[in-house]
C-alpha positions in Angstrom: 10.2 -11.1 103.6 12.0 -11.0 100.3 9.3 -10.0 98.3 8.2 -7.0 100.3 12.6 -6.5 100.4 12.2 -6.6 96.7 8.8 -4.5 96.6 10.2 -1.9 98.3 13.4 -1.9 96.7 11.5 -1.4 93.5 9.4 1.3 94.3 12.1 3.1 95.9 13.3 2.7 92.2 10.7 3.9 90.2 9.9 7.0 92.1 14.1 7.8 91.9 13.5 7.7 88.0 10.1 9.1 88.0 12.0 12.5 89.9 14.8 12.7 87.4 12.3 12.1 84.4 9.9 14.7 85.8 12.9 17.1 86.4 14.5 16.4 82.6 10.7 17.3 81.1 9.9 20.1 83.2 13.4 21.5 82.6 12.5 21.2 78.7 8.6 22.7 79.0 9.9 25.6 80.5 12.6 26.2 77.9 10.1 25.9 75.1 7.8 28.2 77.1 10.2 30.7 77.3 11.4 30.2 73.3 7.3 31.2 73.1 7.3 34.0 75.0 10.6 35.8 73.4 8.9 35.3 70.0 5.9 36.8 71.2 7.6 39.6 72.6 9.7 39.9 69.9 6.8 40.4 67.7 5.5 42.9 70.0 8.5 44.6 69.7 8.7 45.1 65.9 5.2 45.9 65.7 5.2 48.6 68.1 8.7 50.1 66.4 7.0 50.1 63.0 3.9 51.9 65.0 5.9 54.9 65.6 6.3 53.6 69.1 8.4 55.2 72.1 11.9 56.2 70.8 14.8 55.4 73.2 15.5 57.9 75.6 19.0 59.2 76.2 20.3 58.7 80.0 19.0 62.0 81.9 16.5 63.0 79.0 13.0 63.3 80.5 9.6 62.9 78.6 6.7 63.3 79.5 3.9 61.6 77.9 0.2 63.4 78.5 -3.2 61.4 78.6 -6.7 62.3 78.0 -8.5 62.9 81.7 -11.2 60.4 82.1 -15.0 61.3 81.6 -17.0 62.2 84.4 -19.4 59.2 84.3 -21.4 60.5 87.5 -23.1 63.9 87.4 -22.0 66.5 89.6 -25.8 67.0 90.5 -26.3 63.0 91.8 -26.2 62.5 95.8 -26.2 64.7 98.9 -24.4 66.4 101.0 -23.9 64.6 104.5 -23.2 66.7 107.0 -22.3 65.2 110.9 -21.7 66.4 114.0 -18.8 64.7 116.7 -20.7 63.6 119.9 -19.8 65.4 123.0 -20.3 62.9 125.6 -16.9 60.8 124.2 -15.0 64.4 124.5 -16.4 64.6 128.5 -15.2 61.2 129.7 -12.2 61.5 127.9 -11.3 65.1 129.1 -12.5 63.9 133.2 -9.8 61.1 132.7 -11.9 58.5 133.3 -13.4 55.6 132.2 -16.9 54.7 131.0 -15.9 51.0 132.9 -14.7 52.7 135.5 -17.5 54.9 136.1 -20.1 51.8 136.3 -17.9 49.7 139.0 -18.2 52.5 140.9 -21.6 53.2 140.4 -21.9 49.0 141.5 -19.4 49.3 144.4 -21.8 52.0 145.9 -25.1 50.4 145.8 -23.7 47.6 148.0 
């Protein structure tokens, strides 16, 4: 009984340290992912400003930046014209105010 006291004791022990362990090197992971990313960004940043980039807009100034309008990649000419028609009989049953189910109980209820 004092070995399992001592087994579980243990292991109770070793998971406690593997948390704090796995907390402290995620903690410092993320940090260095994040140093990354700002560097990244940061190089982004000069690159576009030396590019001629956007210039900072003044608060209320509006600009209004145009793009070329996308090809046609499909032919005007390609596919057909499908026309339809709405079927009537939906428009009757609705406009009598009755049911198709309705209709068909009735029609059973009278045969009997």
């Amino acid at each position: 009984m004092e070995s399992f006291l001592k087994f579980i004791l243990i292991t109770i022990f070793v998971f406690w340290l593997i948390g704090i362990l796995g907390r402290v090197l995620f903690r410092a992971w993320v940090r260095r992912k994040q140093r990354e990313y700002e560097q990244f960004m940061g190089g982004a940043q000069q690159r576009q400003q030396r590019q001629g980039g956007h210039t900072r807009n003044n608060e209320g100034e509006v600009s209004i930046h145009r793009t070329a309008a996308p090809e046609r990649t499909i032919d005007r000419s390609v596919g057909d014209y499908v026309d339809f028609e709405e079927v009537e009989e939906e428009a009757d049953n609705e406009a009598a105010g009755c049911d198709a189910a309705e209709e068909t109980t009735r029609d059973v209820t009278d045969t009997k």
